[in-house]
Biopython code that builds the backbone (N, CA, C, O; Angstrom):
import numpy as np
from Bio.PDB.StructureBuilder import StructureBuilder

atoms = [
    (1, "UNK", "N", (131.815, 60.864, 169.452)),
    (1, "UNK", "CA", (132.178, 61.988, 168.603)),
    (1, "UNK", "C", (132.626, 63.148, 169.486)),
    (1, "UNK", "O", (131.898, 63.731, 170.290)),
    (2, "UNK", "N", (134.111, 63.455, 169.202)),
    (2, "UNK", "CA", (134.364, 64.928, 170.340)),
    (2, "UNK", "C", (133.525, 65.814, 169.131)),
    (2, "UNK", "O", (133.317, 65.778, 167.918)),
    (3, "UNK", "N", (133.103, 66.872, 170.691)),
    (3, "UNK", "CA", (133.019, 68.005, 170.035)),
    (3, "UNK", "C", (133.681, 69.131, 170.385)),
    (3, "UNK", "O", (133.856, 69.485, 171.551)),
    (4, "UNK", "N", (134.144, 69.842, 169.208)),
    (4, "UNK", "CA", (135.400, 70.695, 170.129)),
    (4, "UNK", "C", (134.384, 72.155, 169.810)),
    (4, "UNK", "O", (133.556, 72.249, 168.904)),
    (5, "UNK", "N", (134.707, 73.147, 170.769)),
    (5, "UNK", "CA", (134.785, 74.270, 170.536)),
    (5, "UNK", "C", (135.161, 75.420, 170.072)),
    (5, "UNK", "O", (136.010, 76.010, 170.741)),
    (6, "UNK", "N", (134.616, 76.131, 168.712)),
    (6, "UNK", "CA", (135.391, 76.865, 168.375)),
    (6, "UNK", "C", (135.364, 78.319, 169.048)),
    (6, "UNK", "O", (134.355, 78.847, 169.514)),
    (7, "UNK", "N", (136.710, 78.899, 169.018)),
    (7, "UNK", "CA", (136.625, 79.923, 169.513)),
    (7, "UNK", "C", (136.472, 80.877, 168.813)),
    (7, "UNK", "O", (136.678, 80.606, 167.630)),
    (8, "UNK", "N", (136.054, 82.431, 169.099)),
    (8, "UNK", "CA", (135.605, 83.438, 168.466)),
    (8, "UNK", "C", (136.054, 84.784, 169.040)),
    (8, "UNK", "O", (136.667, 84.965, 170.091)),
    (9, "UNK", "N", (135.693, 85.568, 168.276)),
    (9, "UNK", "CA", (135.748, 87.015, 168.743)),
    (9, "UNK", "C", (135.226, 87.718, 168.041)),
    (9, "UNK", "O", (135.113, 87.527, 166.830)),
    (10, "UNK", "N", (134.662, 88.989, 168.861)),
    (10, "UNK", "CA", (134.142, 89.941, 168.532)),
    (10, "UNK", "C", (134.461, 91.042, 167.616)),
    (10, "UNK", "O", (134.879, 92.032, 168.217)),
    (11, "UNK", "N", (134.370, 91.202, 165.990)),
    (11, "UNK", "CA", (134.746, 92.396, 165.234)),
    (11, "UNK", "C", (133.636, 93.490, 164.768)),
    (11, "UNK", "O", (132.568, 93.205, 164.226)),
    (12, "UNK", "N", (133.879, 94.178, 164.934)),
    (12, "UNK", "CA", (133.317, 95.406, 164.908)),
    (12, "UNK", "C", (133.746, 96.368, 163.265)),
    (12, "UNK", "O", (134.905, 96.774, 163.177)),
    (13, "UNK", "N", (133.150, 96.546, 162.545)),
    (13, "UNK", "CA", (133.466, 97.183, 161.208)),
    (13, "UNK", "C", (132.446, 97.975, 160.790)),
    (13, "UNK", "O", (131.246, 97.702, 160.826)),
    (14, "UNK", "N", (132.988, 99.012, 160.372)),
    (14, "UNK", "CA", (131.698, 100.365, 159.427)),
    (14, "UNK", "C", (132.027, 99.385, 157.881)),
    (14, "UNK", "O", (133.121, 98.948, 157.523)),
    (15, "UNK", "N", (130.972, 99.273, 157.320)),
    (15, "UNK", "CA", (130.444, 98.771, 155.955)),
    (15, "UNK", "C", (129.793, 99.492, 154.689)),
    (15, "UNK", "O", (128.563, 99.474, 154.637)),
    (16, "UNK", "N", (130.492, 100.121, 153.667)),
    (16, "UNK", "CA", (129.401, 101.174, 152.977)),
    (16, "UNK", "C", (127.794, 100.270, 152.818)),
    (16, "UNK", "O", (127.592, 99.056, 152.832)),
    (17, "UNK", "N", (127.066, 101.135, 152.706)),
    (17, "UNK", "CA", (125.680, 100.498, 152.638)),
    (17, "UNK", "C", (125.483, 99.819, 151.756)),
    (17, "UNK", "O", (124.709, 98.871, 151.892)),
    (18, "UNK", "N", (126.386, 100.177, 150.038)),
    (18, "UNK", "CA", (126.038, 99.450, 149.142)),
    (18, "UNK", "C", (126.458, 97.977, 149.378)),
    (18, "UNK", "O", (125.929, 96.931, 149.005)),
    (19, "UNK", "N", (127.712, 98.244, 150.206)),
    (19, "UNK", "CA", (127.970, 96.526, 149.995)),
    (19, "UNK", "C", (127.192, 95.997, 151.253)),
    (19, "UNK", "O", (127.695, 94.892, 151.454)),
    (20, "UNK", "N", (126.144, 96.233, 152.283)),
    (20, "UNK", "CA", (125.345, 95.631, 152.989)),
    (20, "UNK", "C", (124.423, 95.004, 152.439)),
    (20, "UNK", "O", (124.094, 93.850, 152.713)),
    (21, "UNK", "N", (123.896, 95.762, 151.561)),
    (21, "UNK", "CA", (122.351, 95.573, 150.347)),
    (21, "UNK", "C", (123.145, 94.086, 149.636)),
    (21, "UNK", "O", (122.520, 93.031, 149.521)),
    (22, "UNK", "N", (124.454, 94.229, 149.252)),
    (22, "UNK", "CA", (124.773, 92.988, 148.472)),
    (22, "UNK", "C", (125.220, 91.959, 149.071)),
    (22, "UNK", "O", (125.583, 90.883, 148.595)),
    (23, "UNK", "N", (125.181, 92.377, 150.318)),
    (23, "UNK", "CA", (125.155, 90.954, 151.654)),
    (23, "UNK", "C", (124.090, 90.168, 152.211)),
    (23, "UNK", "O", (124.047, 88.990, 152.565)),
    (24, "UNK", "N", (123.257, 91.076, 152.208)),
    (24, "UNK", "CA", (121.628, 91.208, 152.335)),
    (24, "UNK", "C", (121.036, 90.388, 151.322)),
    (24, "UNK", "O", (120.295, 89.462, 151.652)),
    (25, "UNK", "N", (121.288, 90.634, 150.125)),
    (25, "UNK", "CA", (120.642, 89.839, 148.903)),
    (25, "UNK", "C", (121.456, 88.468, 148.607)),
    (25, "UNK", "O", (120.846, 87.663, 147.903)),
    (26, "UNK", "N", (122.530, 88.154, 148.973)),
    (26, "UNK", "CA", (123.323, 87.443, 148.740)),
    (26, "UNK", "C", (122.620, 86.336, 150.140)),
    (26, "UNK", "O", (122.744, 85.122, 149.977)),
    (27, "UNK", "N", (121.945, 86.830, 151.392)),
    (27, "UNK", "CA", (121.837, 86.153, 152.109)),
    (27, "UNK", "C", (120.467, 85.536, 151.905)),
    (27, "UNK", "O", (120.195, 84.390, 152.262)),
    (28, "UNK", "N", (119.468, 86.514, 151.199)),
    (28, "UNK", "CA", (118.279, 86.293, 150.953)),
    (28, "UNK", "C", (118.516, 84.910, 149.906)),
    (28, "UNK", "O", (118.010, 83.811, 150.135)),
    (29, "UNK", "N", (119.208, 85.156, 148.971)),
    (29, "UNK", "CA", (119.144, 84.520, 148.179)),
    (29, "UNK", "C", (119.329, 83.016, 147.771)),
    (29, "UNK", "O", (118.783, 82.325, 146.912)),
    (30, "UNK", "N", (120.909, 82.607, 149.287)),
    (30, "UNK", "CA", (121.402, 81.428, 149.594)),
    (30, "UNK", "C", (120.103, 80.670, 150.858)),
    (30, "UNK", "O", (119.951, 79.464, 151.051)),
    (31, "UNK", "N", (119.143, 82.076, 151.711)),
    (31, "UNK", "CA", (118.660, 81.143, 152.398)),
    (31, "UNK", "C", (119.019, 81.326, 153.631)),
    (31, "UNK", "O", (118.328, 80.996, 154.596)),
    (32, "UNK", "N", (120.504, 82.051, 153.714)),
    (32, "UNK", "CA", (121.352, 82.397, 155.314)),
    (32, "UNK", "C", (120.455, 82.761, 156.304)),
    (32, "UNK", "O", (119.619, 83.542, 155.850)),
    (33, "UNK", "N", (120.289, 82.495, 157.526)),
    (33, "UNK", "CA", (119.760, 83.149, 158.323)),
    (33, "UNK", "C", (120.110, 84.246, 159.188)),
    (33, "UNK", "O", (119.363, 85.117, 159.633)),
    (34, "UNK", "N", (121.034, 84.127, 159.321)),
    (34, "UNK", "CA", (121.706, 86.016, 159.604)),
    (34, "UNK", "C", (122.958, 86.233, 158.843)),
    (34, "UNK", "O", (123.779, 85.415, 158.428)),
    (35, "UNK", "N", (122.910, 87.700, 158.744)),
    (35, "UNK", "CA", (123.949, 88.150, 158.375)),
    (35, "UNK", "C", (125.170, 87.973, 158.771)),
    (35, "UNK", "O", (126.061, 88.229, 157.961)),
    (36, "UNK", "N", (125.496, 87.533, 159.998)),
    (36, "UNK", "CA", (126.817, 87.349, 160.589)),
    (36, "UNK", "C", (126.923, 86.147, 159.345)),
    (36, "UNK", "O", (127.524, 86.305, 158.282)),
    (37, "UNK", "N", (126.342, 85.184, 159.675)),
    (37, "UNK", "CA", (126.328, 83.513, 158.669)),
    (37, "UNK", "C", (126.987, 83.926, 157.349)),
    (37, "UNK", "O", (127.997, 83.529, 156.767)),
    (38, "UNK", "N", (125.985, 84.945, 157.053)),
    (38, "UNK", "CA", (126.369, 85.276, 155.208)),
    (38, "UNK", "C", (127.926, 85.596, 155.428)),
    (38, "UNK", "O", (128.819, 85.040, 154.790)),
    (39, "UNK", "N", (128.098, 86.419, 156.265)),
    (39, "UNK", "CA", (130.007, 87.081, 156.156)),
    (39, "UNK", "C", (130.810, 86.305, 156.226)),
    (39, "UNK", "O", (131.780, 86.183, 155.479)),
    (40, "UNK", "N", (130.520, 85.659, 157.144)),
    (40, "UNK", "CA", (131.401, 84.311, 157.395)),
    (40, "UNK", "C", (131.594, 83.684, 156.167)),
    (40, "UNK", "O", (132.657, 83.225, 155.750)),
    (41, "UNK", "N", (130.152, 83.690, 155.425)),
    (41, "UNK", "CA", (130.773, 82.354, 154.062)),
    (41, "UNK", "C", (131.165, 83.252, 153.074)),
    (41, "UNK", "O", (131.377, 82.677, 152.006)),
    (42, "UNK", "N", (131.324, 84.368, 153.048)),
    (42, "UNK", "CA", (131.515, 85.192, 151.909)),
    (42, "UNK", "C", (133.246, 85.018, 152.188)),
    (42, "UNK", "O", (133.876, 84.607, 151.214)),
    (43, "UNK", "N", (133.757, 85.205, 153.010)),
    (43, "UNK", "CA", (134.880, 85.648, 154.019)),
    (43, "UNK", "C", (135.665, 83.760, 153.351)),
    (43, "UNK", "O", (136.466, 83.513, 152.449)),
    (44, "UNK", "N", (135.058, 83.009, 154.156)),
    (44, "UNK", "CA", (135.539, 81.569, 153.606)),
    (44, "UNK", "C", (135.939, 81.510, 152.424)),
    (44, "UNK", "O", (137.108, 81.223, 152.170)),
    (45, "UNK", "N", (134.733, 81.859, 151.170)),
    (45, "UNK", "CA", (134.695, 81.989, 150.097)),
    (45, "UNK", "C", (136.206, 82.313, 149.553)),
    (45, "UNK", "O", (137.206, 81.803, 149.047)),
    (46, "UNK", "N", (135.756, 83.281, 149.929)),
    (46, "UNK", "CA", (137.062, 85.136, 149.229)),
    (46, "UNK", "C", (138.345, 84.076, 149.709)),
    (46, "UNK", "O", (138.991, 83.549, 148.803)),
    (47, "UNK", "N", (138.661, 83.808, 150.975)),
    (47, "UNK", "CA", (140.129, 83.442, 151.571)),
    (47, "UNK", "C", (140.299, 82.098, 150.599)),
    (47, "UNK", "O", (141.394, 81.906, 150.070)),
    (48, "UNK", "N", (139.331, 81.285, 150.401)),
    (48, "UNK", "CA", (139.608, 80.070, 149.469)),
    (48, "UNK", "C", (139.528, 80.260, 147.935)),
    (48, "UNK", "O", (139.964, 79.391, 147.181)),
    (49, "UNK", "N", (139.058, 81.220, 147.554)),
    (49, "UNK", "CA", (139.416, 81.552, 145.703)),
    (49, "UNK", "C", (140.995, 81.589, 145.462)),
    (49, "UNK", "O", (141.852, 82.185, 146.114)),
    (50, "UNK", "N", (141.092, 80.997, 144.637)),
    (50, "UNK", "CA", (142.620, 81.011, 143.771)),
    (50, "UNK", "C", (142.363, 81.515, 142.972)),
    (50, "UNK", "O", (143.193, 81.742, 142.092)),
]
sb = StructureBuilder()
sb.init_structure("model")
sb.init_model(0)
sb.init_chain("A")
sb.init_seg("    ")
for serial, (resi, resn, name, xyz) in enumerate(atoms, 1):
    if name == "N":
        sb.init_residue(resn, " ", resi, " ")
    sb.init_atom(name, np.array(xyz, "f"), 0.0, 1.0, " ", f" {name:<3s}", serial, name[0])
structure = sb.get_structure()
């Protein structure tokens, strides 16, 4: 099995607080273990809705 590496980078963003609290609960809620995790699938999410 290859395993490839994905590459990354570093973003940096100011967030109003309200929508942290609804990242926060959204992460509590799925189970995520960090917040980076939750953005990422929110981010997946959002780019894959039609």
């Amino acid at each position: 099995m290859e395993n490839k590496k994905i590459q990354r980078e570093r973003l940096e963003i100011r967030v109003p607080i309200e929508i942290l609290e609804k990242i926060d609960k959204y992460k509590e809620e799925q189970s995520i273990v960090t917040r980076t995790s939750a953005i990422l699938e929110l981010i997946r999410k959002g780019l894959n809705a039609k």
